[in-house]
C-alpha positions as CSV (number, residue, x, y, z in Angstrom):
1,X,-16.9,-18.3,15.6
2,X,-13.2,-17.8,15.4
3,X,-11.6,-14.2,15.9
4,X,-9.7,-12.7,13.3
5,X,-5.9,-12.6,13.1
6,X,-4.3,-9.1,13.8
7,X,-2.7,-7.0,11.4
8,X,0.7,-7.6,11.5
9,X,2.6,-4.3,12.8
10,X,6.5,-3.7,13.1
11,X,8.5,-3.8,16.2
12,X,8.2,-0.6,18.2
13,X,11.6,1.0,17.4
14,X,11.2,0.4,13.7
15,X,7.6,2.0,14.1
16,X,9.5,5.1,15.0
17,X,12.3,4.5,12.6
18,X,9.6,4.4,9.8
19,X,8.1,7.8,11.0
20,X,11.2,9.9,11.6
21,X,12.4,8.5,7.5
22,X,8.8,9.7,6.4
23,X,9.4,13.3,8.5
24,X,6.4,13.2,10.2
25,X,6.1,14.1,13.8
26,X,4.0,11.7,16.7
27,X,1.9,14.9,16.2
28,X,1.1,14.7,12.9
29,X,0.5,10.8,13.1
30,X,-1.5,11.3,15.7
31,X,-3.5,13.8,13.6
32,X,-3.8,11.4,10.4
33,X,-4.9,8.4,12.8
34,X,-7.2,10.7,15.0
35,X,-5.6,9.7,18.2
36,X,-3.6,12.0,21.0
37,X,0.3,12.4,20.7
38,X,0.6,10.3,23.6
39,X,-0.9,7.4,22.2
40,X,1.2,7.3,19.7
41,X,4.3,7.6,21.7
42,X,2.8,4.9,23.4
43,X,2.6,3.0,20.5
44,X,6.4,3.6,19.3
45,X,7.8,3.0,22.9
46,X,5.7,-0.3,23.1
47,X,3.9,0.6,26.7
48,X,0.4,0.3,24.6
49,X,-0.5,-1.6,21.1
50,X,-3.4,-0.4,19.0
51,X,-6.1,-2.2,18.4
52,X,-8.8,-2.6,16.1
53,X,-9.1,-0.1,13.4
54,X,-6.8,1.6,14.9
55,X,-4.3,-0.7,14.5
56,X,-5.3,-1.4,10.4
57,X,-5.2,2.4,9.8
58,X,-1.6,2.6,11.8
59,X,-0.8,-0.6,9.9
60,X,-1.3,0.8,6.3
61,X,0.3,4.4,7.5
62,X,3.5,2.4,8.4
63,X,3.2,0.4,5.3
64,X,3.0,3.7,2.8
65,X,6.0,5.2,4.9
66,X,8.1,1.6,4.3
67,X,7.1,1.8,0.7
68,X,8.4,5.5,0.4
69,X,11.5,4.3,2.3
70,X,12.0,0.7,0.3
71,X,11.9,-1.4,3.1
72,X,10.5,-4.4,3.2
73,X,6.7,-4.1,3.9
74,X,5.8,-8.1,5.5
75,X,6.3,-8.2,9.5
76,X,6.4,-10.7,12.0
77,X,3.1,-11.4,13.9
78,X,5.5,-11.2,17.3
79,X,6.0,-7.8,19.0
80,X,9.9,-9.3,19.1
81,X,12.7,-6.6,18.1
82,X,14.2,-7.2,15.2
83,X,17.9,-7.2,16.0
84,X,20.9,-7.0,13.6
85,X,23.7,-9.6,12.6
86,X,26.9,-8.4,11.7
87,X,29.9,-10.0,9.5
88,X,32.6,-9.8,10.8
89,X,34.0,-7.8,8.2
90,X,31.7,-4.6,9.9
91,X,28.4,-4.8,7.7
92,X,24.9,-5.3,8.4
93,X,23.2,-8.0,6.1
94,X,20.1,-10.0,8.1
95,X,17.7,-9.9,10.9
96,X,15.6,-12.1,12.8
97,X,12.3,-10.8,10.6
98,X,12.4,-10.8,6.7
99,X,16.0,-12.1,5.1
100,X,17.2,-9.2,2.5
101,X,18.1,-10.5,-0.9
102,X,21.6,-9.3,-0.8
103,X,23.9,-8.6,2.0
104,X,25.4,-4.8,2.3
105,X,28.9,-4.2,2.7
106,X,29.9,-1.9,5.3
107,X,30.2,1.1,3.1
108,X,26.4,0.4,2.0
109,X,25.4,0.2,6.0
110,X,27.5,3.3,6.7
111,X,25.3,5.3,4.1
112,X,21.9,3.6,4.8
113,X,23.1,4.7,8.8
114,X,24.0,8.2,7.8
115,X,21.4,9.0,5.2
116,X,18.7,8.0,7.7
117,X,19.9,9.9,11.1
118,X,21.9,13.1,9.2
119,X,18.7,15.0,8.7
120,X,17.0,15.0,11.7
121,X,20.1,15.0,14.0
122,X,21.6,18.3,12.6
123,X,18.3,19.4,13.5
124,X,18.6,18.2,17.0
125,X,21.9,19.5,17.5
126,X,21.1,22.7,16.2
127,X,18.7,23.1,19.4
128,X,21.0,22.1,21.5
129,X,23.7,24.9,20.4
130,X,22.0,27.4,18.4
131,X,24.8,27.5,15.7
132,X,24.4,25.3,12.2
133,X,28.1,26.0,11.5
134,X,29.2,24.3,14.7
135,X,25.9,21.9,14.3
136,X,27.1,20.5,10.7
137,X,30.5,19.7,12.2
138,X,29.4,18.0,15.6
139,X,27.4,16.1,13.2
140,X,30.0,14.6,10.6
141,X,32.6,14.3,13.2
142,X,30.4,12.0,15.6
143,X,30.0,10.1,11.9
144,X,33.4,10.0,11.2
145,X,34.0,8.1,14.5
146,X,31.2,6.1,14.0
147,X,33.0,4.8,10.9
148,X,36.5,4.2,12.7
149,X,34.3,2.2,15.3
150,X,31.9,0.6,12.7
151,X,32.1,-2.8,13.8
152,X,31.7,-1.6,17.2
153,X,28.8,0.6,16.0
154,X,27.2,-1.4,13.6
155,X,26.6,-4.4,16.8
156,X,25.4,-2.0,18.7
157,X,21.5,-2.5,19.2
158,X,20.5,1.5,18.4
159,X,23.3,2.8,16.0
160,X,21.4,6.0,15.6
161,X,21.7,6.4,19.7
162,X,25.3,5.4,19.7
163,X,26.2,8.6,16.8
164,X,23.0,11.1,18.7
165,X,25.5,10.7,22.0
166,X,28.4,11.2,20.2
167,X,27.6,14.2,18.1
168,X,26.3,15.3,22.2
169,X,29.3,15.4,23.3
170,X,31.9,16.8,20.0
171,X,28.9,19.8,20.2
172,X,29.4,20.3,23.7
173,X,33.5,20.0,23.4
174,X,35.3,23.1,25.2
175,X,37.4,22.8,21.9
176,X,35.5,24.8,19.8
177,X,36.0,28.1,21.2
178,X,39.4,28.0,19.8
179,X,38.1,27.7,16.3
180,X,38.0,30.8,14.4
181,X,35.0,30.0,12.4
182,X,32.8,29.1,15.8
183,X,33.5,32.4,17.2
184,X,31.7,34.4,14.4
185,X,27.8,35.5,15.4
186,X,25.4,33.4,13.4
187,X,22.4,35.5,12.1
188,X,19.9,35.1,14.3
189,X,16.3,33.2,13.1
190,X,14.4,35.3,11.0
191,X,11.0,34.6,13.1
192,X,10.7,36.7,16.2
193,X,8.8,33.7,17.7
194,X,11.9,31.4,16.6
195,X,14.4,33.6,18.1
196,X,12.4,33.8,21.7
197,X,12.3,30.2,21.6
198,X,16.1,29.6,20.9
199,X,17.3,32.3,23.1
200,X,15.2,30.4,26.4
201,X,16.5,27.0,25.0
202,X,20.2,28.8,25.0
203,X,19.9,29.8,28.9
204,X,18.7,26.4,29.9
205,X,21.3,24.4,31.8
206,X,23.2,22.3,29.5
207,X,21.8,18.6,30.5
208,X,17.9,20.2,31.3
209,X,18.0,21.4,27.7
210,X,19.7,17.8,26.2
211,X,17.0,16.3,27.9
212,X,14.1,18.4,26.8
213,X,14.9,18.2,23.4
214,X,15.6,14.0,23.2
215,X,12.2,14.1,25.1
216,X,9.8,17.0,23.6
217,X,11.9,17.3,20.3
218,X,12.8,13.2,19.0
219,X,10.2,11.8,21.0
220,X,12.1,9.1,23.5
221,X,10.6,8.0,26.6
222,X,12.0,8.5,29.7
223,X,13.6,5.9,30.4
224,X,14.9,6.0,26.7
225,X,16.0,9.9,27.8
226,X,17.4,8.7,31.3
227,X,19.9,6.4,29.6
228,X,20.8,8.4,26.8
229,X,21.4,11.3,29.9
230,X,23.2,8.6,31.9
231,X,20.9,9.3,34.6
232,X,18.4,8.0,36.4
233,X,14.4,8.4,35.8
234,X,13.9,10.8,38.5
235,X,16.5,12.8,37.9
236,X,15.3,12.8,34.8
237,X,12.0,13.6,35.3
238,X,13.1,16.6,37.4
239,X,15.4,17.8,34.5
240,X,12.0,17.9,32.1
241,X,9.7,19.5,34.7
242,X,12.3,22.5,35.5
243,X,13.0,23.1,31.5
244,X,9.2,22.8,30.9
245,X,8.3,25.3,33.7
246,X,11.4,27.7,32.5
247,X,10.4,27.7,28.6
248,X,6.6,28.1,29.9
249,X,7.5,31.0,32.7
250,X,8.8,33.2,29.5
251,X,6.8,31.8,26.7
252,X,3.5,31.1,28.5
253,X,1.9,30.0,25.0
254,X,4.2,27.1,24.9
255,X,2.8,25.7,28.2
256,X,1.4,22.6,26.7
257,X,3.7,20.1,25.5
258,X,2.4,19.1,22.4
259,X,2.4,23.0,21.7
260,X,5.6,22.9,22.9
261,X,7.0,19.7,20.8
262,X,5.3,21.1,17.2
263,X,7.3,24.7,18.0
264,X,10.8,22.5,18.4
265,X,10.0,20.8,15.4
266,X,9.0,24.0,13.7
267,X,12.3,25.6,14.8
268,X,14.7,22.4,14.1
269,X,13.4,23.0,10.1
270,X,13.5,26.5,9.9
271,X,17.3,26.8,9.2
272,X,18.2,25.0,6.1
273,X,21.0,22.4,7.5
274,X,22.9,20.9,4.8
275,X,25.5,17.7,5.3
276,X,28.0,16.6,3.4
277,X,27.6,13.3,1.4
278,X,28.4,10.0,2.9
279,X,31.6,9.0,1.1
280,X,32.8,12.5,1.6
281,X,32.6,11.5,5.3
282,X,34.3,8.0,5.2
283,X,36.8,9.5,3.3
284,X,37.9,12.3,5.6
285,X,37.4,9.9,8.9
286,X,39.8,7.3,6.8
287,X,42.0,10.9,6.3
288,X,42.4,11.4,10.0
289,X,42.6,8.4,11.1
290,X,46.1,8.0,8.5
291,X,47.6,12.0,10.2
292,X,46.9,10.5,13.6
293,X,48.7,7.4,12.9
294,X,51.3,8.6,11.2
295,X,51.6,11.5,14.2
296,X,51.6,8.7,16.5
297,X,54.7,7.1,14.3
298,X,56.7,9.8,14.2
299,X,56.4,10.7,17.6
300,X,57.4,7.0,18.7
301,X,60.5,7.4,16.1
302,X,61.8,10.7,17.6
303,X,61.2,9.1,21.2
304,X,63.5,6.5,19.8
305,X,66.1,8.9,18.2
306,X,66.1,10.8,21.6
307,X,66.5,7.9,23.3
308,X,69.3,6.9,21.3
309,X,71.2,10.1,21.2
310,X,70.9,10.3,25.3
311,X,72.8,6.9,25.6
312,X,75.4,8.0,22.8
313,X,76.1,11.1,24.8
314,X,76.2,9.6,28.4
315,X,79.1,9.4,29.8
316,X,80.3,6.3,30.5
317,X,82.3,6.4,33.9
318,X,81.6,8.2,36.8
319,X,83.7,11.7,37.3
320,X,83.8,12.7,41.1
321,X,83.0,16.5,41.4
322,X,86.0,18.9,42.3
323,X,86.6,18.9,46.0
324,X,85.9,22.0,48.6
325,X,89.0,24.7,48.9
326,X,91.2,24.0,51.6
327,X,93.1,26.7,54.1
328,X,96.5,26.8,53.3
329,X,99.0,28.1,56.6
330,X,101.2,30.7,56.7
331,X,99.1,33.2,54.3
332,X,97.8,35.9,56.4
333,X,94.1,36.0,55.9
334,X,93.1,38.8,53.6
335,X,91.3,41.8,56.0
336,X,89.2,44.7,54.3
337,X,91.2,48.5,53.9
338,X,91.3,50.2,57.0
339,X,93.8,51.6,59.5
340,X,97.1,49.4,60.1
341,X,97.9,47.7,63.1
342,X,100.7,47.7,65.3
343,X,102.4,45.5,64.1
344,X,102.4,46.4,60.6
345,X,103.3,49.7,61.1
346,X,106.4,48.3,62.6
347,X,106.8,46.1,59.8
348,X,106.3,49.1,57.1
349,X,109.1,50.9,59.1
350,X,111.3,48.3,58.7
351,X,110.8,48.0,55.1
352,X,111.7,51.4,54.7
353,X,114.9,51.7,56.8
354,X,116.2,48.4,54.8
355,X,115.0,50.2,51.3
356,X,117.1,53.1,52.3
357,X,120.4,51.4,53.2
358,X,120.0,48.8,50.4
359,X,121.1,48.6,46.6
360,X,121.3,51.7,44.6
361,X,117.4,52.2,42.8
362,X,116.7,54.8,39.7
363,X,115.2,57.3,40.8
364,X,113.7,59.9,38.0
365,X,115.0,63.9,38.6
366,X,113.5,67.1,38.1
367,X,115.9,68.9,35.5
């Protein structure tokens, strides 16, 4: 008796891929399947593999969400990852699994890239700021360098972790403050259980509250969240016990984490979180990237016109500075008003005798 084959189920991290383009939560697939959250998780991070009919019922879930998404539905047999190629003109076109028909150029990869991860990351950055305004932008700015580095990018073996870190760090820029339009108050979320929630997420330390949210909210591992973090597992850990114990010391109802996971995801879709459309965003990275080089240029050229005006105006021989005064004998040195000396009381007699006996001088009368 031979044993039947196994279905054939994506790699791990196109498991998750396929969930997160479906919007569905590990809890809610763990609710269709009839399996705990972590099992799932399991599951996406590769630590367990389903079996039985487990596996056939997570196989044909993953099939309907690859339909809905119009990805190709046959897998290879091997748990290997299914890593992208790239031309070296930037785009994306094959991978080790199924061959595409066609081959996308770089703009098409750009908007596959951006129409999958847009969504959910404004929602993730939202939590980790509390402001859509400043959420939107940290967003299409971490795109818009994503698109200047695309090559770079599009090799890189998770793309949507290379723009989640980025959009990380333009959210968390000191920059903003000076922007008049991220100084305004946002209204508040209408729910009064929403608005508890953000308001503890808002007074967690910066990098307990990244981590919380990459962990409980997107659903990584930890290692996955220790790298991301760039830090190490037990730091890591530590971070996600503290925010846990915070969150749960002021909301005691969201104690358990999967309680605590369905609220961030409940909270992430309350605001409505629009983004703008993918060519407007390759056209206004393609916009800055032309000011900053043509900033660099004319900087260079009125370095150059400086440069050139300083050596036009130099002089050209050296001109010795003027040399200290000298004392020159026989001039009496000059003395502050006071009472006269001997000497020249002698001398002012003198002058006065000789003035007398000397050359007739006008002298003015009285008529």
């Amino acid at each position: 008796m031979t044993e039947s084959p196994a279905t054939p189920l994506p790699p791990p991290n196109e498991r998750r891929r396929l969930r997160e383009a479906g919007s569905l939560t590990q809890a809610q697939v763990a609710a269709r399947l009839g399996v705990a959250r972590e099992t799932v998780r399991g599951w996406e991070t590769g630590c367990t593999t389903p079996r039985g009919r487990k596996r056939e019922a997570y196989a044909r879930l993953l099939a309907e969400l690859a339909k809905a998404a119009k990805t190709p539905q046959e897998w290879p047999s091997a748990p290997a990852e299914v890593r992208v190629r790239v031309r070296q003109d930037g785009s994306t076109p094959t991978s080790d699994g199924p061959t595409p028909a066609s081959l996308l150029t770089p703009d098409q990869a750009f908007d596959a890239l951006y129409a999958f991860c847009a969504p959910a990351l404004v929602r993730q950055t939202y939590l980790l700021t509390g402001r859509c305004g400043l959420a939107c932008a940290s967003v299409e700015r971490a795109f818009q360098l994503a698109w200047q580095r695309w090559p770079e990018v599009a090799r890189d073996p998770d793309p949507a972790g290379w723009v989640r870190a980025t959009a990380y760090e333009c959210a968390v820029a000191p920059w903003h403050r000076f922007r008049l339009r991220h100084r305004r108050p946002e209204p508040p979320p209408a729910d009064a259980a929403d608005r508890a929630l953000l308001n503890v997420l808002l007074t967690l330390p910066p990098w307990q509250r990244r981590t919380l949210v990459l962990y409980d909210g997107v659903g990584l591992d930890l290692p996955e969240t220790a790298a991301e973090t760039e830090a190490s597992t037990p730091a890591t850990a530590n971070r996600l016990l503290h925010a846990r114990e915070t969150i749960a010391a002021r909301l005691p109802e969201l104690a358990d984490p999967s309680e605590l996971h369905q609220r961030l995801e409940e909270l992430a879709s309350a605001k409505r979180l629009r983004t703008a459309r993918p060519p407007t965003v390759r056209a206004g990275s393609e916009r800055r990237a032309r000011f900053w080089t043509r900033a660099a240029i004319a900087f260079t050229v009125a370095l150059i016109g400086t440069t050139a005006l300083t050596l036009r105006t130099a002089p050209t021989h050296y001109e010795p500075s003027l040399p200290p005064g000298e004392t020159v004998r026989g001039v009496p040195p000059r003395t502050a008003p006071g009472a006269l000396s001997e000497a020249e009381l002698k001398l002012r007699a003198k002058l006065r005798k000789e003035m007398v006996s000397g050359p007739e001088r006008l002298v003015p009368l009285v008529e």
